[in-house]
N, CA, C and O of each residue as an XYZ file, in Angstrom:
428
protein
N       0.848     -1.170      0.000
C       0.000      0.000      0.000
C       0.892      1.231      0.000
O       1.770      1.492      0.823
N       0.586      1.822     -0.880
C       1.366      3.211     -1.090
C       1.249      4.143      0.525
O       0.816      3.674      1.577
N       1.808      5.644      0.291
C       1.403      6.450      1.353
C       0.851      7.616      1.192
O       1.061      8.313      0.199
N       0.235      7.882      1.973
C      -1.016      9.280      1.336
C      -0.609     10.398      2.168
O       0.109     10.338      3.166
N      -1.208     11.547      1.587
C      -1.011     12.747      1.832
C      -1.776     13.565      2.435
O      -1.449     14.746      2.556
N      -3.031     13.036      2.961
C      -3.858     13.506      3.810
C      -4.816     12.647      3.546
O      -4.935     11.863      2.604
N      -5.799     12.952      4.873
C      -6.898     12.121      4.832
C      -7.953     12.068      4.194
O      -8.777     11.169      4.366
N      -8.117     13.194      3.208
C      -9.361     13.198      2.176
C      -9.184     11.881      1.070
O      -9.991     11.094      0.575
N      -7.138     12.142      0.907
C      -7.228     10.799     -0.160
C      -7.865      9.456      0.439
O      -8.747      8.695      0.040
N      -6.927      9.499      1.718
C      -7.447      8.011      2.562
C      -8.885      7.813      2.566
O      -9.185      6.654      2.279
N      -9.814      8.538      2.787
C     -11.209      8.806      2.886
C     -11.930      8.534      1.406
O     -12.928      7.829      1.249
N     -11.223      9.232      0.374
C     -12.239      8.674     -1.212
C     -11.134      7.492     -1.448
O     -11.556      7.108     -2.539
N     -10.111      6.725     -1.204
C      -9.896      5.323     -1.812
C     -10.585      4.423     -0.779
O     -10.528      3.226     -1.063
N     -11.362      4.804      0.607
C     -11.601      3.743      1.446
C     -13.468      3.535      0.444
O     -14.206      2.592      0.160
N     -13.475      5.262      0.217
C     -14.995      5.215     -0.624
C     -14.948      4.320     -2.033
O     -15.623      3.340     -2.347
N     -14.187      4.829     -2.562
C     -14.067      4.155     -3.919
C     -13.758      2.104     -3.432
O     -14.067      1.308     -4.319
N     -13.427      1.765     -2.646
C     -13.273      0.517     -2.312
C     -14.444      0.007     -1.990
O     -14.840     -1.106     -2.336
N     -15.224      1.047     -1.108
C     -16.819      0.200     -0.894
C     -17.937      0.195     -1.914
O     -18.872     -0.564     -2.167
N     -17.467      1.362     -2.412
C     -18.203      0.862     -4.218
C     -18.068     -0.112     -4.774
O     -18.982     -0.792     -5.238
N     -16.737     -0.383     -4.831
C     -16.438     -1.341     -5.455
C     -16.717     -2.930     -5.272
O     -16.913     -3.790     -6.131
N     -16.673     -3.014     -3.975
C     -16.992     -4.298     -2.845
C     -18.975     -4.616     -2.816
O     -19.606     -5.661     -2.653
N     -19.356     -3.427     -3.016
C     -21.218     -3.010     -3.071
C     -21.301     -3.592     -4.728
O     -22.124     -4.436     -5.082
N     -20.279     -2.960     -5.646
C     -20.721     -3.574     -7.535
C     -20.661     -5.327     -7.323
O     -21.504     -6.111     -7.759
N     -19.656     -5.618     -6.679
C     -18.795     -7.066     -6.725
C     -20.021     -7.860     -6.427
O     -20.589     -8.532     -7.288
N     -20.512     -7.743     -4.888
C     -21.771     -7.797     -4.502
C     -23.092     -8.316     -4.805
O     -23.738     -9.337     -4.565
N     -23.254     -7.153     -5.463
C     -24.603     -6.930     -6.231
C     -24.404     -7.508     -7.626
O     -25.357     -7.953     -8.264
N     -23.349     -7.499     -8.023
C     -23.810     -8.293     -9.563
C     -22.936     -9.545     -9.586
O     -22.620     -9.995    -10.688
N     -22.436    -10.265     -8.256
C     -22.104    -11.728     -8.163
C     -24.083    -12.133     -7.579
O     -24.678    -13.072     -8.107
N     -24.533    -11.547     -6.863
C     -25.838    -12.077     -6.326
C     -26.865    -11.964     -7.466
O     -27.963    -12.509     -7.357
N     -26.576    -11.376     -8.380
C     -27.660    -11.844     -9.471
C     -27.070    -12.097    -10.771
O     -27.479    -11.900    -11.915
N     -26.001    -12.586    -10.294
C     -25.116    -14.045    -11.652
C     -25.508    -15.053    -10.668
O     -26.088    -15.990    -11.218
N     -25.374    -15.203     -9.213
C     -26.351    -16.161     -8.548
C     -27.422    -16.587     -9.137
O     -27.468    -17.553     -9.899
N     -28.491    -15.769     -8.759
C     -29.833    -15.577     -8.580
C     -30.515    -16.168    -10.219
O     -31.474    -16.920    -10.388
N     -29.941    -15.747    -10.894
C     -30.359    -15.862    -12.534
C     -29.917    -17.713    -12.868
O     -30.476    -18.607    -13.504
N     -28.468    -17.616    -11.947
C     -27.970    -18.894    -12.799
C     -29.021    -20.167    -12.207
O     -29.152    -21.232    -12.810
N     -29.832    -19.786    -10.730
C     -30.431    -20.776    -10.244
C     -32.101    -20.571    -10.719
O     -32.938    -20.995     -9.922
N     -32.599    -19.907    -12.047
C     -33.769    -19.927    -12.023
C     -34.030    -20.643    -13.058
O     -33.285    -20.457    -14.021
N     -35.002    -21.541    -13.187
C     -35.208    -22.726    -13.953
C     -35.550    -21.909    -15.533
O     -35.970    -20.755    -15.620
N     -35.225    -22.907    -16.811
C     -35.412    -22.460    -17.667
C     -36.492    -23.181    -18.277
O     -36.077    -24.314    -18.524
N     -37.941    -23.019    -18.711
C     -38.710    -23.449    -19.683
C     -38.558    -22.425    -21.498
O     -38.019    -22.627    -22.586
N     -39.401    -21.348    -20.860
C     -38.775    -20.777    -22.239
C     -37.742    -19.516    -22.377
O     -37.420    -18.867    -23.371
N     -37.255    -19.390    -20.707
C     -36.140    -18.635    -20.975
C     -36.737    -16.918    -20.428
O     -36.108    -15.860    -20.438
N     -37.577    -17.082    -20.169
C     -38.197    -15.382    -20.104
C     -37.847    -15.524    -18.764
O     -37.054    -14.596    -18.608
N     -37.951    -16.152    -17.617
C     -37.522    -15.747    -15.979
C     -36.762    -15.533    -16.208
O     -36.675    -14.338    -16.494
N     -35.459    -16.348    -16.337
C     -34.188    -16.261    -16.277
C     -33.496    -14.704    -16.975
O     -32.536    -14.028    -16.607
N     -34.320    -14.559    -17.945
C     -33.523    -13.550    -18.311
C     -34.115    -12.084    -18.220
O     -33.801    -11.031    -18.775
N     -35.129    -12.437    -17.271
C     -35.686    -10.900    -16.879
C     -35.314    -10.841    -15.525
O     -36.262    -10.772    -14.743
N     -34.362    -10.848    -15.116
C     -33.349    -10.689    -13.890
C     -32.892     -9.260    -14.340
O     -32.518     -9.125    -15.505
N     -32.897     -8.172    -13.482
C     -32.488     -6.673    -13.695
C     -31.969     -6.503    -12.178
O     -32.237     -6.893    -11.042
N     -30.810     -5.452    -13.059
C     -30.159     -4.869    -11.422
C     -30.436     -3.111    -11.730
O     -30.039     -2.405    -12.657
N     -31.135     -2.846    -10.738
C     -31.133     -0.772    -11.163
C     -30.218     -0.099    -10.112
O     -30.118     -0.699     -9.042
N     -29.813      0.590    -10.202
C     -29.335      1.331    -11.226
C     -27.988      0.323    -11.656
O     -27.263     -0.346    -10.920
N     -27.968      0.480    -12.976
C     -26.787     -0.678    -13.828
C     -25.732     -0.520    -13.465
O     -25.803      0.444    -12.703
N     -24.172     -1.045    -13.542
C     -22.872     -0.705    -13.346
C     -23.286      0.115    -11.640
O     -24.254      0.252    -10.893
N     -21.580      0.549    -11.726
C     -20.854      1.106    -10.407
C     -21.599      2.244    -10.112
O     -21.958      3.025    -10.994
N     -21.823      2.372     -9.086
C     -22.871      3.271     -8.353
C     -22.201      3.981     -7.318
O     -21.324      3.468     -6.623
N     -22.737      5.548     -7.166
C     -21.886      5.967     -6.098
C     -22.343      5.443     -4.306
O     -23.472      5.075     -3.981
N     -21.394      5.521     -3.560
C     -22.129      5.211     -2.218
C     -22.987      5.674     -2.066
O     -23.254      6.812     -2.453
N     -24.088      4.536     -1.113
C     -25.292      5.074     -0.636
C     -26.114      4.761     -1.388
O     -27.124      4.223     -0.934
N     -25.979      4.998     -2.912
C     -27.178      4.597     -3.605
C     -27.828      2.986     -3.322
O     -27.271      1.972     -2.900
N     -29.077      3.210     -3.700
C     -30.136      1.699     -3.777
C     -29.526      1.054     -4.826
O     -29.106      1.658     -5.812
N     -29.448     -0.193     -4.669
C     -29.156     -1.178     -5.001
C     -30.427     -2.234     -5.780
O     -31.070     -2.914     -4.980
N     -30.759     -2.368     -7.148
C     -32.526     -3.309     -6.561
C     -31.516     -4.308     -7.619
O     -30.691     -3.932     -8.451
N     -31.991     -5.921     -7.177
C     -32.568     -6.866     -7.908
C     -33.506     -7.023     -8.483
O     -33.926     -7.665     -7.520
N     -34.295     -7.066     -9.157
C     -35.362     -7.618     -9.446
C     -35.702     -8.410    -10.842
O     -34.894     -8.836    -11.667
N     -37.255     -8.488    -10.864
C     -37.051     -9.422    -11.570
C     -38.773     -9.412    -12.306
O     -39.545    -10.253    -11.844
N     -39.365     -8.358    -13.542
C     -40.323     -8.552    -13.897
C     -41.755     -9.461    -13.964
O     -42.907     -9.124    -13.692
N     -41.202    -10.761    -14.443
C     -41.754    -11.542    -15.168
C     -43.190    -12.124    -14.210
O     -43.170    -12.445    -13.022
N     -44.194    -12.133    -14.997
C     -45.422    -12.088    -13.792
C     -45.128    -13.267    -12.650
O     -45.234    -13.136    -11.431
N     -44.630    -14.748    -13.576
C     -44.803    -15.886    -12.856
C     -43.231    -16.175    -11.721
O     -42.894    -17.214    -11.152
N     -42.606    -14.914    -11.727
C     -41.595    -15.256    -10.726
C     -42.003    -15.506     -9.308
O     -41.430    -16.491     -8.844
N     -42.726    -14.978     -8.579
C     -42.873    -15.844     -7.060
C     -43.394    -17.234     -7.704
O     -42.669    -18.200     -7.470
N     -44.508    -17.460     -8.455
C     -44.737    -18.790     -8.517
C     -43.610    -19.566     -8.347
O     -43.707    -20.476     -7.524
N     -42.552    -19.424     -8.935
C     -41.330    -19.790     -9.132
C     -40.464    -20.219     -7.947
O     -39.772    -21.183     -7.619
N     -40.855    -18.990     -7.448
C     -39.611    -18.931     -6.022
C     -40.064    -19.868     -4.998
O     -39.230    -20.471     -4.323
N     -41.536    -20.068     -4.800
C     -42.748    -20.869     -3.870
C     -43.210    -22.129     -4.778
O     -44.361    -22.556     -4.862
N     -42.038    -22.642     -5.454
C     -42.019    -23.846     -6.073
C     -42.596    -24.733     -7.111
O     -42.733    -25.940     -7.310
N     -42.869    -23.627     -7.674
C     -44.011    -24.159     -8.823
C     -43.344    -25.161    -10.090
O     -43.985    -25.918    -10.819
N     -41.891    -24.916    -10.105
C     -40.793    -25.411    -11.349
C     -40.216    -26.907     -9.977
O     -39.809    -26.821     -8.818
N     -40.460    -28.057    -10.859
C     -39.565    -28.771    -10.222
C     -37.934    -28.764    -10.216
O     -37.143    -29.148     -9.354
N     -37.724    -28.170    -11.528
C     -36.338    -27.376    -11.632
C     -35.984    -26.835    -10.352
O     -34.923    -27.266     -9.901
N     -36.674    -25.904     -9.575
C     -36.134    -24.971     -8.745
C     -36.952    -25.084     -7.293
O     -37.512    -24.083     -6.845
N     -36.994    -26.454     -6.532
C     -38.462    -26.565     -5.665
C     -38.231    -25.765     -4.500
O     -39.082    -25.503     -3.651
N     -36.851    -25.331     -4.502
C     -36.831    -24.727     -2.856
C     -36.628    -22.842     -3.212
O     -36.188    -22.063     -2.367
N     -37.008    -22.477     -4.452
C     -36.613    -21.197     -4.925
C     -35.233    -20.848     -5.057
O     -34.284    -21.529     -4.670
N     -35.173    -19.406     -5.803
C     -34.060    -19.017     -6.201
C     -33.428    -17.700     -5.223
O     -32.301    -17.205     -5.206
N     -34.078    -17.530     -4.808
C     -34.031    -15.729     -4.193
C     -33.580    -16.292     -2.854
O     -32.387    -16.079     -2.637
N     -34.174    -16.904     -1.977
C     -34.063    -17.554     -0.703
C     -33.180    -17.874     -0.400
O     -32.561    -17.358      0.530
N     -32.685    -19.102     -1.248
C     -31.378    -19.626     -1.108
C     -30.101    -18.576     -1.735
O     -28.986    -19.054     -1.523
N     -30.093    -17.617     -2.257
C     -29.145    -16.787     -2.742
C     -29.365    -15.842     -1.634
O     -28.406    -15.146     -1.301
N     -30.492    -15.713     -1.011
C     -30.359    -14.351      0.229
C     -29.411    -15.040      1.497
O     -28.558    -14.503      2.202
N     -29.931    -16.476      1.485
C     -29.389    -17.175      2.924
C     -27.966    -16.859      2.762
O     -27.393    -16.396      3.748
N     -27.269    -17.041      1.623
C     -26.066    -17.086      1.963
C     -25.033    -15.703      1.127
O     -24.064    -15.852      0.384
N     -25.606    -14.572      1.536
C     -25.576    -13.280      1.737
C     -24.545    -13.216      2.552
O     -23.561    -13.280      1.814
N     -24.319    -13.158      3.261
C     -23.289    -13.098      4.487
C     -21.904    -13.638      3.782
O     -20.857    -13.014      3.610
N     -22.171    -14.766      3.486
C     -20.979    -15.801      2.896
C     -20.172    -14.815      1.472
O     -19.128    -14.747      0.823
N     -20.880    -14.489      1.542
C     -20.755    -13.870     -0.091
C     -20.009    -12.993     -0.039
O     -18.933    -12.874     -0.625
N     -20.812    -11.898      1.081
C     -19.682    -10.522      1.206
C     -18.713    -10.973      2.078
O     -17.680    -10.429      1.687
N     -18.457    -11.662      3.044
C     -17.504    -12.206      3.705
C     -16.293    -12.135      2.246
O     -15.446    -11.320      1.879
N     -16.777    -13.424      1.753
C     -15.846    -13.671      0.635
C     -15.363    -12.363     -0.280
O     -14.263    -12.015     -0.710
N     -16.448    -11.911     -0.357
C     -15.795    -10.819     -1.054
C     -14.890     -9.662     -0.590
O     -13.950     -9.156     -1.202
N     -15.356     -9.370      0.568
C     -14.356     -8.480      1.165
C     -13.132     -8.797      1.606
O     -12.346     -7.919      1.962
N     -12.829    -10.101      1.633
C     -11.508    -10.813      1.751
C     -10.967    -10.733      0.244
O      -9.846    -10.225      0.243
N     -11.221    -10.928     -0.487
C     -10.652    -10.557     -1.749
C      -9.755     -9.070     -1.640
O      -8.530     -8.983     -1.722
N     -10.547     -8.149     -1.470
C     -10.149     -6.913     -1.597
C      -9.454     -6.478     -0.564
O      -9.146     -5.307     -0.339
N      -9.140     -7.659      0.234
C      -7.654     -7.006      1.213
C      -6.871     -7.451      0.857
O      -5.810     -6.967      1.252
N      -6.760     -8.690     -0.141
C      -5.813     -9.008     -0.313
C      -4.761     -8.112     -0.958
O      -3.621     -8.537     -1.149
């Protein structure tokens, strides 16, 4: 790690790092989320949206979502493809995720 020159730098690379750790985040959990939703003709799966798109400044909302009328059916087991849902099991292990990820970025 280099050395800084005051604390405003220290302060926007600690910002610019949690952006970065919040993008990593948010668009590993819905390369999750998408890769576990069953495919018949392809319209769930690929109406998976993240708003606002790309790197976002701190603070901003974050959404997943996901149009398509028949997605809870989905999630509450309607696809034998997917009987225990997709969202659930990608929220449970939320924790794991950023864990992992924020260990990355000390490295």
């Amino acid at each position: 790690m280099g050395t800084f020159r005051s604390f405003d730098e220290v302060a926007l690379m600690q910002k610019h790092r949690t952006e970065q750790i919040m993008d990593a985040f948010v668009t590993e959990t819905l390369v999750t989320v998408r890769s576990r939703t069953p495919i018949d003709t392809g319209n769930a799966r690929s109406g998976w949206f993240r708003s606002p798109e790309g790197l976002s400044d701190f603070g901003t909302e974050q959404i997943i979502g996901n149009d398509v009328k028949y997605i809870v059916a989905l999630e509450f087991g309607h696809s034998k493809q997917a009987p225990q849902g997709m969202v659930r099991i990608t929220a449970e292990e939320s924790q794991q995720r950023m864990d992992e990820i924020v260990a990355r970025f000390q490295e």
